[in-house]
Structure formats: structure tokens, C-alpha cells
NUMI-783532 format. One record per residue (C-alpha): residue in three letters; x, y negated, z. Coordinates in steps of 0.001 Angstrom, whole numbers, padded with zeros to 6 digits, always signed. Layout:
N
ALAXYZ;...
***
This chain:
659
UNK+067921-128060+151742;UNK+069000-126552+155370;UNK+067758-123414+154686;UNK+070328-123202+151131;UNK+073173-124818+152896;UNK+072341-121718+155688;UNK+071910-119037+153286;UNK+075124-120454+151370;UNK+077040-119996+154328;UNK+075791-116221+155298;UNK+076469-115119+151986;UNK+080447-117013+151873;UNK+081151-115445+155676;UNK+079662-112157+154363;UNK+082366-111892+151508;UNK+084615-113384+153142;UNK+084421-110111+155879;UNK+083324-106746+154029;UNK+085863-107569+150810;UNK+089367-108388+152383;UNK+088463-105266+154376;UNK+086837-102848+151826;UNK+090038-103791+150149;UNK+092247-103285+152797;UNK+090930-100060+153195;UNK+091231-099494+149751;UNK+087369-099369+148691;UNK+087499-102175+146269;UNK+085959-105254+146203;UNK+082571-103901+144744;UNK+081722-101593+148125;UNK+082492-104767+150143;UNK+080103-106568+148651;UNK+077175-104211+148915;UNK+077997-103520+152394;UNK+077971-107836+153337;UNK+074430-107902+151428;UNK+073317-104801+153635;UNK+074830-106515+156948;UNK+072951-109723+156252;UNK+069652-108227+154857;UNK+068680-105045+156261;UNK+071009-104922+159103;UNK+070387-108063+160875;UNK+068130-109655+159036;UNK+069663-112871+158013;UNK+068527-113459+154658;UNK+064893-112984+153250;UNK+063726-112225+149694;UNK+066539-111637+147395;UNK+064693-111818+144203;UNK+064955-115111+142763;UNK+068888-115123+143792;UNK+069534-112064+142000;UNK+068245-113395+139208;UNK+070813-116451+139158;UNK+073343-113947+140358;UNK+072650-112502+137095;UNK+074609-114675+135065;UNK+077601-112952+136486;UNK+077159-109979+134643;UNK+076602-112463+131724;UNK+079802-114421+132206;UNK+081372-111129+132653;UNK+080383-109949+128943;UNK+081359-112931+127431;UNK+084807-112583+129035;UNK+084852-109119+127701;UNK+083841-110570+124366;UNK+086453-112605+124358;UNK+089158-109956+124436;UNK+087872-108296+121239;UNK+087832-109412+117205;UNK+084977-108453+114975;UNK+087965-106042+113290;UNK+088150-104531+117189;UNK+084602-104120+117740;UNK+084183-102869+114065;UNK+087029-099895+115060;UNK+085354-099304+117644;UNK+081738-098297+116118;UNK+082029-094203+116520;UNK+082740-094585+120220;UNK+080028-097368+120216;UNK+077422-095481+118085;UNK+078234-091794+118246;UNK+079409-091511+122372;UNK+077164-094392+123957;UNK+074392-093470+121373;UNK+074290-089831+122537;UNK+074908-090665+125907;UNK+071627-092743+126107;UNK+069209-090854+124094;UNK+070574-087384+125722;UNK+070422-088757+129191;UNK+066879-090127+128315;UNK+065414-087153+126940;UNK+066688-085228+129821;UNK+065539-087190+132870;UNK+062023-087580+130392;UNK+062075-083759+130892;UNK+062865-083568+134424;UNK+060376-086153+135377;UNK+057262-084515+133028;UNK+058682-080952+134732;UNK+059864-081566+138041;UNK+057641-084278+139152;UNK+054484-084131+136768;UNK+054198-087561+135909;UNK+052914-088279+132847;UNK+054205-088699+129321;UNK+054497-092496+129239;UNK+056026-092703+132742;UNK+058433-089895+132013;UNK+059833-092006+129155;UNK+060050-095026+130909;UNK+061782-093536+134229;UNK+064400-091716+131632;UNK+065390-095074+129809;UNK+065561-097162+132825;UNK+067863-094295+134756;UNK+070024-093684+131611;UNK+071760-097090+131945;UNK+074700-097644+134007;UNK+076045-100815+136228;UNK+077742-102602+133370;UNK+078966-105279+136491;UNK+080218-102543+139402;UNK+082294-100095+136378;UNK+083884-103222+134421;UNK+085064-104619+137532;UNK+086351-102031+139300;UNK+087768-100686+136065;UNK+089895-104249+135748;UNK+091157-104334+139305;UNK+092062-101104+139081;UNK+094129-101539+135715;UNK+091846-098750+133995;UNK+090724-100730+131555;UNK+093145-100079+128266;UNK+093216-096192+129742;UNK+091450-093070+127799;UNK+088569-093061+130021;UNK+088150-096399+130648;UNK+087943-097571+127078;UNK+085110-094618+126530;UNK+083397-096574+129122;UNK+083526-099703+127899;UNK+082199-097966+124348;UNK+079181-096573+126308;UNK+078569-099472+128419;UNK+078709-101995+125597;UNK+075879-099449+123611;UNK+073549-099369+126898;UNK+073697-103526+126731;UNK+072137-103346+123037;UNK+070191-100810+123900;UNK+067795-102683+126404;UNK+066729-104328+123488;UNK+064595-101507+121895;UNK+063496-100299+125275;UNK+062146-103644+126551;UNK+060318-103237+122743;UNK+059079-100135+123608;UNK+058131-099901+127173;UNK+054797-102257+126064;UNK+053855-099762+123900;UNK+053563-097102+126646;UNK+051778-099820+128957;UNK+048402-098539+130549;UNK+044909-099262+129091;UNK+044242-102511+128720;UNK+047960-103939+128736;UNK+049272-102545+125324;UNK+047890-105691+123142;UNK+049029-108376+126160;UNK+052121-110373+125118;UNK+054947-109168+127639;UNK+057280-111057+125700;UNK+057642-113723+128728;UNK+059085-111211+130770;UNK+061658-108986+127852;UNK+062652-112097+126984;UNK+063838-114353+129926;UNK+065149-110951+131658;UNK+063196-111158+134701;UNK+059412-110290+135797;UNK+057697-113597+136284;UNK+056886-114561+140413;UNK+053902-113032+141726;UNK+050956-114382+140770;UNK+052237-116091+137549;UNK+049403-115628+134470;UNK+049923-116824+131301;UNK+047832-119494+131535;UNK+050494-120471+133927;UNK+053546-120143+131807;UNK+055256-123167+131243;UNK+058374-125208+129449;UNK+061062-122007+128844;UNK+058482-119086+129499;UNK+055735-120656+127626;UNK+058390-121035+124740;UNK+059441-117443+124612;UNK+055326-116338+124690;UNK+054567-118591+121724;UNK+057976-116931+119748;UNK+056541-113815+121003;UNK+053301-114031+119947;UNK+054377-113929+115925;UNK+054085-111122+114055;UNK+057179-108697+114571;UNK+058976-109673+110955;UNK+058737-113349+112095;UNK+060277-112607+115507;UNK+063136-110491+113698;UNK+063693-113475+111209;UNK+064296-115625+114213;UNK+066755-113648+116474;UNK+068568-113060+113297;UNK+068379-116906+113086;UNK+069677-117239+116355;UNK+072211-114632+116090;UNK+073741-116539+112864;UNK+073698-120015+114737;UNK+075940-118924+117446;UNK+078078-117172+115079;UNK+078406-120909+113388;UNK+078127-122212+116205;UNK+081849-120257+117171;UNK+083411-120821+113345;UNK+082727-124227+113143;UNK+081905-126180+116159;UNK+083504-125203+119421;UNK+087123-126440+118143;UNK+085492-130080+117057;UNK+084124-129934+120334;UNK+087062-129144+122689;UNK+088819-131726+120720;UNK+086248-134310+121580;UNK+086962-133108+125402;UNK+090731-133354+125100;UNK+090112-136703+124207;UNK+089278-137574+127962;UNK+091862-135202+129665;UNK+089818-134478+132647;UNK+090118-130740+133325;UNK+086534-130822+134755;UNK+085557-131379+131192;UNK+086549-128014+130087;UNK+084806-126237+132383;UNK+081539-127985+131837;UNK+082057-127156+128292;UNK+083110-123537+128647;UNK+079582-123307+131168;UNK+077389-125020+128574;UNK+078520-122517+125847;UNK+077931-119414+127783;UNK+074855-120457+129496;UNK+073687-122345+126159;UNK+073780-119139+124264;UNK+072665-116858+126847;UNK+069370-119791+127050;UNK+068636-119256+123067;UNK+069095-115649+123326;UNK+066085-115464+126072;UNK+064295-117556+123392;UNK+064328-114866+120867;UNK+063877-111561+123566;UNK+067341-110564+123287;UNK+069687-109558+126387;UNK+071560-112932+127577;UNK+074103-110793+128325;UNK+074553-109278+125019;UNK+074080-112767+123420;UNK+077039-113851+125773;UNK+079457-110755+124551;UNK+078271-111339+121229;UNK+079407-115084+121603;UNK+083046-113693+123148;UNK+083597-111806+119933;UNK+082541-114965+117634;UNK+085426-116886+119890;UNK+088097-114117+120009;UNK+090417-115322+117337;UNK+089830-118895+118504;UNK+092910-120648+119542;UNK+091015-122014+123036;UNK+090060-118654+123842;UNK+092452-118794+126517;UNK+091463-121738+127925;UNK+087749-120769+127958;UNK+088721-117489+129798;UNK+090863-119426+132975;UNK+087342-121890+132973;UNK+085183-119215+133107;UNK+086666-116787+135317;UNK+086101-118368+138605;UNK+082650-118635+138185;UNK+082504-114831+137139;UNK+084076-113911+139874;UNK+082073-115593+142250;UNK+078586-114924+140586;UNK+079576-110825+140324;UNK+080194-110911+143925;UNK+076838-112667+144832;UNK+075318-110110+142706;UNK+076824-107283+144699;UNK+075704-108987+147966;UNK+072029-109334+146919;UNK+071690-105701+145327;UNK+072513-104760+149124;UNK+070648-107046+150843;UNK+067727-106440+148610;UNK+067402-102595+149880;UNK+064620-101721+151427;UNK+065522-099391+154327;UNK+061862-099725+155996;UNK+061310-097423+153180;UNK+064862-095655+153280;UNK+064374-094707+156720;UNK+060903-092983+156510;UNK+062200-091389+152993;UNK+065821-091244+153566;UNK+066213-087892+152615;UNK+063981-087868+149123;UNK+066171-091389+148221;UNK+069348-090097+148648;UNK+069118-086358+147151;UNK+066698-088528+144013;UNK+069966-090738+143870;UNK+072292-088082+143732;UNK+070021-085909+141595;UNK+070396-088095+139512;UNK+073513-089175+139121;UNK+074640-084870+138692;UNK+072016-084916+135609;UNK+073977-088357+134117;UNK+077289-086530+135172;UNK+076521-083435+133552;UNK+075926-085203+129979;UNK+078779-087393+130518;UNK+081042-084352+131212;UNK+079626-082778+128299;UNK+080217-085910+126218;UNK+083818-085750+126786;UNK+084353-082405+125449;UNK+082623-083478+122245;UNK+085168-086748+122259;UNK+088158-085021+123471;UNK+088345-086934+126739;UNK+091106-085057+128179;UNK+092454-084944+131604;UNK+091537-087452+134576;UNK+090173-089872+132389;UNK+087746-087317+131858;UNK+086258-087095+135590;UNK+086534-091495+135128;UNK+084243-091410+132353;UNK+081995-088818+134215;UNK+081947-090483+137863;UNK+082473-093877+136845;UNK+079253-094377+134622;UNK+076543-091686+136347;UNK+075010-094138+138347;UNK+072191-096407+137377;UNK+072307-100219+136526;UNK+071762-103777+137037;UNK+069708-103885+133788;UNK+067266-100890+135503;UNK+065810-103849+137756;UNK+064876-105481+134930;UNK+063275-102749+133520;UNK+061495-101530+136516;UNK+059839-105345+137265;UNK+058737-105045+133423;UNK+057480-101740+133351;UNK+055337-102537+136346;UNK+053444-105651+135057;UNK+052600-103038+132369;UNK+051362-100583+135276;UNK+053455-097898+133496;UNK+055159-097762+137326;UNK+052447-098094+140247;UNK+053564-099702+143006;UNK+054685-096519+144910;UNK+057104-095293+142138;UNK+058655-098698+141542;UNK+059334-098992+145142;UNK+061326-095529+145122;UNK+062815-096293+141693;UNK+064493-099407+143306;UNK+065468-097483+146122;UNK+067199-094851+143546;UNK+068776-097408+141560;UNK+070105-099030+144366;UNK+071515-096057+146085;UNK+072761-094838+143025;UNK+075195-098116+142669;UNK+076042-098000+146753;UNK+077617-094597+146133;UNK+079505-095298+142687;UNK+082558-096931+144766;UNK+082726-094026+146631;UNK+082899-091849+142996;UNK+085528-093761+142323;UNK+087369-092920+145673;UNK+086708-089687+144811;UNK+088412-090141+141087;UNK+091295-091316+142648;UNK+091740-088517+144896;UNK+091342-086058+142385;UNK+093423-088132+140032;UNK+096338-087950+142992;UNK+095761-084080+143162;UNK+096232-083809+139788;UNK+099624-084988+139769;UNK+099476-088690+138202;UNK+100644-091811+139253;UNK+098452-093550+142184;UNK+097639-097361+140865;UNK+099938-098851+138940;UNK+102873-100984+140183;UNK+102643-104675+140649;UNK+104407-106662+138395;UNK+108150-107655+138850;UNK+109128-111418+140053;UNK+110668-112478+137320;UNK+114594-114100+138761;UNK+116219-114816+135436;UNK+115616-118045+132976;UNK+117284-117627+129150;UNK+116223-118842+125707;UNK+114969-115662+124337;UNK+112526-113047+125747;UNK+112249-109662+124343;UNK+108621-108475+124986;UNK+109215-104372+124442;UNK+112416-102547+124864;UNK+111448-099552+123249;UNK+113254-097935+120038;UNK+112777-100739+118302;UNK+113330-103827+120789;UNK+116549-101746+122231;UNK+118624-102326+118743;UNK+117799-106223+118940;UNK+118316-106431+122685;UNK+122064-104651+122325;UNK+122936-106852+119172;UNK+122138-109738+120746;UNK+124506-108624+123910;UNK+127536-107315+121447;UNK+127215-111016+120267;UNK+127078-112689+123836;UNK+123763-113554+124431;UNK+121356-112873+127057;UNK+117548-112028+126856;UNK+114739-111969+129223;UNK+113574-108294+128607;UNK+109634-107624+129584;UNK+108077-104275+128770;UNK+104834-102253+130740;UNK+106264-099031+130292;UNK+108361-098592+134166;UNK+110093-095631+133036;UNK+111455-097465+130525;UNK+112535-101003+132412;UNK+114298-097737+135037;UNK+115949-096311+131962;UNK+117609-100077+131202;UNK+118448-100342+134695;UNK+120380-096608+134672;UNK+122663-097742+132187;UNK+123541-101422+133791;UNK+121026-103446+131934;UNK+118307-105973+133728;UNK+114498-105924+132702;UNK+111449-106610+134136;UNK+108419-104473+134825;UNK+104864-105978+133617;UNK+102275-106010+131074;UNK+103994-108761+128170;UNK+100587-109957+127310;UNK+099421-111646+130639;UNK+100091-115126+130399;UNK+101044-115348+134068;UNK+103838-113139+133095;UNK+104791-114764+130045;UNK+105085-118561+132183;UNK+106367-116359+134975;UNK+109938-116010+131673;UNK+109281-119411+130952;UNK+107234-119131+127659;UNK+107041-122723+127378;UNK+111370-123140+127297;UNK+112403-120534+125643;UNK+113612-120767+121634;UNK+113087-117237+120606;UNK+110623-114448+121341;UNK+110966-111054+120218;UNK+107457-109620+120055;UNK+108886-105448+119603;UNK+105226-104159+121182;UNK+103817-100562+120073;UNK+100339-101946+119858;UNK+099191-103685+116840;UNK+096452-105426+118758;UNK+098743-106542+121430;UNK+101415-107638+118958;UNK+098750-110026+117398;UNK+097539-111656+120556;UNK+100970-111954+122006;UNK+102089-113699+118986;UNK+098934-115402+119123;UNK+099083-116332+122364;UNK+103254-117641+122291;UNK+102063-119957+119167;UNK+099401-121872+121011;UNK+101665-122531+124039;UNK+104735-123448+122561;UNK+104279-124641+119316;UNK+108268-125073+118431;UNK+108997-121218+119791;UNK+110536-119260+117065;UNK+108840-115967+117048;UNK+110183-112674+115355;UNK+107447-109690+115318;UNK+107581-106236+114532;UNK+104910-105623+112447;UNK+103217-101545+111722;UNK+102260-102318+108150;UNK+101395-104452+105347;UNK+098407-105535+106116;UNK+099744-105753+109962;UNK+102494-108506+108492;UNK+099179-110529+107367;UNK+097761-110706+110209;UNK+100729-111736+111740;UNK+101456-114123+109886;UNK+097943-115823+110340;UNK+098527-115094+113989;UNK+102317-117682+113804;UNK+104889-115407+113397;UNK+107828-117137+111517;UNK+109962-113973+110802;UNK+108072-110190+110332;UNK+109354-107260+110292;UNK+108005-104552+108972;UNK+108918-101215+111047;UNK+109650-098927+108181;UNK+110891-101143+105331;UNK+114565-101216+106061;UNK+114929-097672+106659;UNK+112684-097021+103160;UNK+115040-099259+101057;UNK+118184-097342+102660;UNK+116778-094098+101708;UNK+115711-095655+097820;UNK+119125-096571+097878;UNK+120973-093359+098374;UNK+118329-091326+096042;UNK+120060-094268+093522;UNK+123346-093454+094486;UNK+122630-089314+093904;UNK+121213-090372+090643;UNK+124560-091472+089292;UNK+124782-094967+089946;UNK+127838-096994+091770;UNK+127259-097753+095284;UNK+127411-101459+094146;UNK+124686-101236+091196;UNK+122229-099374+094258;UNK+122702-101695+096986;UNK+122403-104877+094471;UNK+118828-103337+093004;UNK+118070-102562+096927;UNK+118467-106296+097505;UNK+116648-107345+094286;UNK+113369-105447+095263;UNK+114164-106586+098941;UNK+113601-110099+097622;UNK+110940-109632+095391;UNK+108953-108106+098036;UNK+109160-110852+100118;UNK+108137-113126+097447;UNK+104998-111147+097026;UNK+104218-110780+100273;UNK+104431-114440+100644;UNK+101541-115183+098151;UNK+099445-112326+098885;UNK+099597-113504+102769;UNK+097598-116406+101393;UNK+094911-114227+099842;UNK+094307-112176+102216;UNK+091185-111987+103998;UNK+090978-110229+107700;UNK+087116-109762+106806;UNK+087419-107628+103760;UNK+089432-104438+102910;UNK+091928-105198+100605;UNK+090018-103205+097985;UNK+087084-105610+098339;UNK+089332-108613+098286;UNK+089340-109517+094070;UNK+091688-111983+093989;UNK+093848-110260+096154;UNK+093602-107049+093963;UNK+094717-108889+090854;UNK+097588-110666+092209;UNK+098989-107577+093344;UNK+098311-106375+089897;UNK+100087-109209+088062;UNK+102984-108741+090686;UNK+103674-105568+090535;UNK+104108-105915+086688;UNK+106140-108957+087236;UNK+108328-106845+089213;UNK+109156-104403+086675;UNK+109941-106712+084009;UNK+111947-108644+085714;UNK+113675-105713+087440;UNK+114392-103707+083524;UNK+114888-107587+082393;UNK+117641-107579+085321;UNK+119401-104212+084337;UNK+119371-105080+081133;UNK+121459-108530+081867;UNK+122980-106419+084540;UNK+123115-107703+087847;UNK+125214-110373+088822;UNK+124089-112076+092023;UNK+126203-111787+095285;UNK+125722-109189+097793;UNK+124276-110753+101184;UNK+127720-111751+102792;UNK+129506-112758+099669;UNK+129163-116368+098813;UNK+125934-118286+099436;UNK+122895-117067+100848;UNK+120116-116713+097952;UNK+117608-119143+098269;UNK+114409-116702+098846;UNK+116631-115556+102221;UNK+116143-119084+103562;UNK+113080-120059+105328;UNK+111011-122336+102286;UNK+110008-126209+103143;UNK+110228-125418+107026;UNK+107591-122735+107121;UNK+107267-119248+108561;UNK+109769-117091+106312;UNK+108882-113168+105824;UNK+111836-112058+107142;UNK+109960-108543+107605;UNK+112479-106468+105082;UNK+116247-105472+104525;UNK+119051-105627+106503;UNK+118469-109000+107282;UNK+115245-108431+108563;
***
């Protein structure tokens, strides 16, 4: 127990150090943390074997996946699939194939070896890339969403490699079950047999042991139970908790679901890590998503940096020292061949300008998942004991020098003429009952009407060239990203009666609105919507009035090819408001039908409503002329009762002048 509580307290004055100084000097985080593991390992000697703490440091990485997972929807993930299949698929098998070559060339090892040392150097650190892309606000950028793509592929790619790598084992290994170590993500402690394996390991053996189309049944099995597991049961669940209203609660329930599911996806040989992303995605839509990602994030936090510290400390330097030259040109050897395929990559995928050179330096090192590979690859003797010790040697220098990459990206960023970091978010001085998230084109018309008519908005956008435009011409706004809660309750989310949600971004329209609706469930919420199917999901989302962006403007211009055509200004603008208010009807009842998981196409009943409606329209509308048309104009007398919001519910205000 002394020894932990001593250990415990290296590690803590170790990041406590290297990090406020690596940031000071503005490193990052990520360097600081491999430096404190080197200081208290190799340096001075104040921590032993790192092994079976890097393995519980793991679940950092894990936690940091399923936080990733969380801010992406199947429909997300499902956009993303050419970056996913066609960059990070070529990026692996192309970076494999080409270290295979080098190795079988350069270094005459054999065949078998050659493969293995290719697949375990063609992965990159999935832990030091995400987090330095998020603190350095790279994430949503060109380069860093490429990443993420390629990243995210290498993850579900350790799956067919740790399939593979026992069929290149040495003689006498190839029929032994290696499923023990694939499947818990670790190489069992020296020593360990398995006539030894017991409880969890002796579990993933026996699932191991089936044939292959039994194993496959059962991670699909396991796959589909935590997809249940996120439809159905986590919102009975947190319910249950909220019962109690102890905070601790949540967090013991937002561990057991990320650990839980990591656990079963051991069980079946899969990649806890991916298991935990994949569990993210199941949970993105949920409305506790952001409660799940302020329980988890501590933990992440803390776990990535132990994860840093022990990669450092676990370097061997008695080796470094006699080899130091052969480690470091291997390490940079390598990462040039990595770089060279990544730069190559990025012409293919029209990666232009500096995030380009992110993409390239940010991902040509190797990974976290390589020490994994490495420990398995030697129980199978494909490694001897001489190569593994160098390939850990390469892997970790290869991740000590991608912070300095980075520097180097943001040098040659600076050079290049673009903006250094981004700007901290304004404080946010001003409290009123409507907040305007977007002040471009679109949320400049409703923030001027609103002033013509007196009233005063809280104005957030992320562009700061166009808060400094507002500010030119008199007007007050504030600088910061309108989908980060701590902005949001930074305006007083919680008070206000009205928010205009005028975003660009069709995914960041949906989770703002998203978002606004879970924390304030009496907040009026107007959003501009891109499309049709954009209104739907909107409308799922909580928006109570939509607007579609080019409706209006469509209708005015119907209306003047009307007026051209012969009729009186009066008969146009009447027939403009009839199909203004049919539309709405429509869209009303197909919101109902539609399902986010199908394209419309697919979606039968939805196809023959639309059907039955659009024919519905055009009798009633040659029913109408016929009659001729005799309801007021908006403005003169009452207001027609499709304008009014129906029984209390969300209206689809998304059309018209009105709109």
C-alpha cells in the first residue's frame, strides 16, 4: 500500500511540473507528460516497471474514444465513410506494404516479420494527435478532421491485424490460441501459461477457442447488445439515478457504461477502445449525452496524462544510450516513410494548404496500439527479443518527437501567413431574453428587426471577423464558438425566452438546438434550417419555429413569375400564401413520418403521403381558383388558423414572410 500511495505521489508532482511548464512554453500538455515519465523513470529512477500501469492507463485512450463517439450520429459517421474507408484505408495498407518492403529490403528480415513490423508501424498515437488536436482547436479544421478519418480507420483496423499476426507466428505457435492476449489488449505477465489463465482471460480463451463463424456470431452479438443497450436502456437507467440526486451517482454510471462495454468487447477480441467509440455513437443523439461527457471527462483527462507519463518512463535508455544513434535515425526513418504517404494522401484528397503539413506531421508517428501489437507478436516469436526491444524503442521515440512536429506545424503554419491559435473566448457582460447564436447573412436581418423594434439580443457567433464587423458599425457581440455549453450558460441559456439558432452548419444547428431543449425546456427556439429534410431533423431535435433558408425568397420569385403571367398583384400574393400554408401543413405530417435512419426514398409511408399530398394540393389549389380566393391577406383581419402554433406544440414556422 506505501509503495502505491509513493508511486501516486511521483506521478501527481511529475504532472504537476513538466505540464504547466511544457505549456508555458508552449509545447502542449502531451510533451510535458512524456518528459515527467522520463524524469521519474529513466532519469532518476523513481519508478520501476511501467507495464501493468500502462495497461490501466489505457483506458484513457478508451474514455477518450467514447468521448469522441459521443460527438458523432450514425448519419455523421455514415458521411463520413470515404474519408474513413478510402483515406485511412489507403493510408494503412500503403504505409504497410511500404515499411513490409523496406524491412524485407533494407534490413533482410523475413517475410512474416516484415509484415508484422509494417502493420504495427503504420498506426498512429490515436491519444497524443486527438489531444493535442482539441487543445489546440484543430479539431473541426481541414486537416484535423482527415485525421480523425484516418485515426478512427487505424482503431478498426487492429482488429484484422491482431487476426492475422497468429497466422504469421513461428513453427509451433500458429495452431496455439492467442486469443487471451488479442482479446484483453495486453500480453499476459511473464510466465503466465494457459493452464494458468483464469476468471476474464480464461473467458476470452474458451470464446476463442470456437470455430471462427461462432466467434463472428458472437462479437456481432455483442456489438448488437450495446447498440440496445444505448436505444433502450441507458435513459431507464439515468432515470433510476436521478431518483437519488447524488451527483456521485452519475459518474459511477457514466464509468460502468464505458468500462462495461469496453469489458464485453475484450470478451469477444475486439479493441475496447473501438467498442467504447462505437458505444459514443450509439449515445450521440441521447438527450444525457451531455451529462455523460462532463462525468467522463475528468477521468479522461487524468488517465491520458498517466498514459503519457508511463510511455516516458517506460523507455529504455540503457538501450538508447548504447544505440542512440540507430533509435533515433529508425524513429525518424520512419516517421519520413509515414510522412511521405501521408503527403501523398493529401494530394489524392485535396488537402490543401497548412492543414496539409497537419495531416502529414501530425499522424507520421507510431502508436499506443503498436505496444500492443509488439507484446503479441512476441509471444508468437514473430519478434525475438532483440527486435521487440528496438521496436519499443522506435515506437516510443517516434511519439516523444510528434509534439515537436507539431511545433514545427505551427511555425510553418505562422510563416505561411495564418492566424496563430485561435482567440479565447469573449466574457460575456450583457444578460437579455434572447440570444442570437450566428450573425451572419441570415442572423443579421433578425438581429436589426429586432433592434428597429426596440429589443436587445445577446449576439454569439465563432467567426471574429464577423463579431469586428458588428462592432465597426456600433453594434455589441461576442466572440466564441455558440455550441460550447460554457458559452451558452456564460448568455444565460437557462433565462433567456428566445434563441435564434442562425448557424451555417447543419450539424451544429442540430446539436445547438438539441442542446438549448434539454436545458431549458420552456426556451422558445427559432432555427434556420438548410433543407427539407434539415427542418425534420430539427424538429425532432425541439425547434418550435423552422425556417427554411430558401423558402421565402422561392415563393417571392413564384410570385412575380405569377404576376408576369398576367395575374393581379392581389390574385399572386393570395395563391403565394395558399401554397405557403399548405406547405406547412404537409410538412407537419410528414415530420411525423420521417425516419433519420432511412433515405426518404426508402421510407414507404413517407413516400405515399407525400404522394397523396401533393395531389391534395392541386385539387384544392384548382378547387380554390375555381371558387376564387377569398381569404384575407396576412395583416388584414384575423390571423388564419394554420399561422397559429396548433394545441401548444412546435409550429413550422419555416416558410413565408412570416417565417
Amino acid at each position: 500500500m506505501e509503495g502505491f500511495l509513493f508511486q501516486a505521489v511521483i506521478y501527481l508532482i511529475a504532472a504537476l511540473v513538466a505540464v504547466p511548464l511544457s505549456v508555458r512554453l508552449g509545447v502542449g500538455s502531451v510533451l510535458g507528460y512524456l518528459i515527467a515519465g522520463i524524469l521519474i523513470g529513466p532519469a532518476l529512477g523513481l519508478v520501476a516497471d511501467t507495464g501493468d500501469l500502462r495497461h490501466f492507463a489505457e483506458f484513457g485512450v478508451v474514455m477518450l474514444l467514447f468521448m469522441i463517439g459521443l460527438e458523432l450520429s450514425p448519419r455523421a459517421l455514415w458521411d463520413m465513410r470515404h474519408r474513413l474507408l478510402g483515406l485511412g484505408g489507403l493510408q494503412v495498407s500503403l504505409t504497410t506494404l511500404l515499411l513490409m518492403m523496406i524491412c524485407l529490403l533494407g534490413f533482410e528480415m523475413p517475410w512474416t516479420t516484415a509484415l508484422a513490423a509494417g502493420m504495427v508501424l503504420a498506426l498512429s498515437s490515436t491519444a497524443i494527435v486527438l489531444q493535442t488536436l482539441t487543445e489546440k482547436n484543430l479539431m473541426q479544421s481541414n486537416g484535423g478532421r482527415a485525421s480523425f478519418s484516418v485515426l478512427l480507420m487505424q482503431d478498426i483496423a487492429v482488429i484484422p491485424m491482431l487476426a492475422i499476426l497468429p497466422l504469421l507466428a513461428a513453427p509451433g505457435f500458429a495452431g496455439r490460441n492467442a486469443g487471451g492476449s488479442a482479446g484483453t489488449g495486453h500480453a499476459p505477465a511473464a510466465g503466465e501459461g494457459a493452464g494458468q489463465l483464469q476468471g476474464v482471460e480464461a473467458t476470452v480463451a474458451f470464446i476463442q477457442s470456437f470455430p471462427g463463424w461462432v466467434v463472428t456470431l458472437a462479437t456481432v452479438a455483442a456489438v448488437m447488445l450495446v447498440v440496445l443497450f444505448g436505444l433502450y436502456a441507458v435513459r431507464p437507467l439515468f432515470r433510476l439515478v436521478h431518483v437519488a440526486r447524488l451527483r456521485e451517482l452519475y459518474t459511477a454510471l457514466a464509468l460502468l457504461i464505458v468500462l462495461g462495454i469496453a469489458f464485453l468487447m475484450t470478451l469477444v477480441g475486439l479493441s475496447p477502445a473501438l467498442g467504447a467509440f462505437m458505444a459514443g455513437v450509439v449515445l450521440a443523439n441521447s438527450e444525457f449525452r451531455h451529462q455523460l461527457e462532463s462525468d467522463i471527462a475528468p477521468f479522461k483527462g487524468l488517465l491520458l496524462g498517466l498514459f503519457f507519463i508511463t510511455v516516458g518512463a517506460g523507455i529504455n535508455f540503457a538501450v538508447l544510450y548504447r544505440d542512440a544513434l540507430q533509435i533515433v535515425a529508425l524513429a525518424l526513418l520512419l516517421m519520413l516513410t509515414k510522412g511521405a504517404v501521408l503527403l501523398a494522401l493529401t494530394q489524392v484528397f485535396h488537402i490543401r494548404a497548412s492543414g496539409r503539413w497537419l495531416f502529414t506531421l501530425g499522424l507520421a508517428q507510431a502508436g499506443e496500439f503498436g505496444f500492443v501489437l509488439i507484446s503479441f507478436a512476441s509471444q508468437l516469436l514473430v519478434f525475438d527479443s532483440r527486435l521487440t526491444e528496438r521496436m519499443y524503442l522506435v515506437v516510443a521515440m517516434s511519439m516523444l518527437l510528434t509534439p515537436l512536429f507539431f511545433i514545427a506545424w505551427e511555425k510553418l503554419r505562422h510563416r505561411m501567413g495564418e492566424s496563430h491559435g485561435t482567440p479565447e473566448a469573449d466574457e460575456i457582460d450583457e444578460r437579455q431574453a434572447v440570444i442570437i447564436a450566428g450573425i451572419g447573412r441570415f442572423g443579421q436581418v433578425v438581429s436589426r428587426l429586432m433592434m428597429l423594434a426596440g429589443f436587445r439580443a445577446v449576439v454569439l457567433d465563432s467567426s471574429l471577423e464577423a463579431i469586428e464587423t458588428m462592432r465597426r458599425f456600433g453594434m455589441k457581440g461576442f466572440f466564441g464558438d455558440p455550441t460550447q455549453p460554457n458559452l451558452l450558460h456564460a448568455a444565460r441559456l437557462e433565462e433567456a425566452r428566445v434563441l435564434v439558432v442562425a448557424l451555417d452548419d447543419k450539424e451544429a444547428t442540430t446539436k445547438l438546438v438539441r442542446y438549448a431543449r434539454s436545458q431549458n425546456p420552456d426556451l422558445h427556439i427559432v432555427a434556420r434550417a438548410y433543407d427539407r429534410l434539415h427542418a425534420y431533423e430539427l424538429y425532432e431535435a425541439g425547434a418550435d419555429d423552422i425556417v427554411r433558408e430558401l423558402f421565402d425568397s422561392s415563393l417571392r420569385a413564384g410570385r412575380y413569375v405569377l404576376e408576369n403571367m398576367g395575374l393581379a398583384d392581389v390574385e399572386a400574393s393570395r395563391i403565394e400564401h395558399f401554397y405557403f400554408r399548405k406547405d406547412r401543413e404537409a410538412m407537419r405530417e410528414l415530420a411525423e413520418l420521417w425516419d433519420p435512419e432511412l433515405k426518404v426514398s426508402d421510407n414507404p409511408a413517407y413516400m405515399e403521403r407525400a404522394r397523396e399530398l401533393d395531389a391534395a394540393l392541386e385539387t384544392a389549389l384548382v378547387a380554390h381558383l375555381g371558387q376564387g380566393i377569398t381569404e384575407p391577406l396576412p395583416g388584414e383581419g384575423s390571423t388564419p388558423e394554420s399561422l397559429a402554433p396548433d394545441d401548444g406544440n412546435r409550429s413550422y414556422r419555416d416558410e413565408g414572410g412570416t417565417g
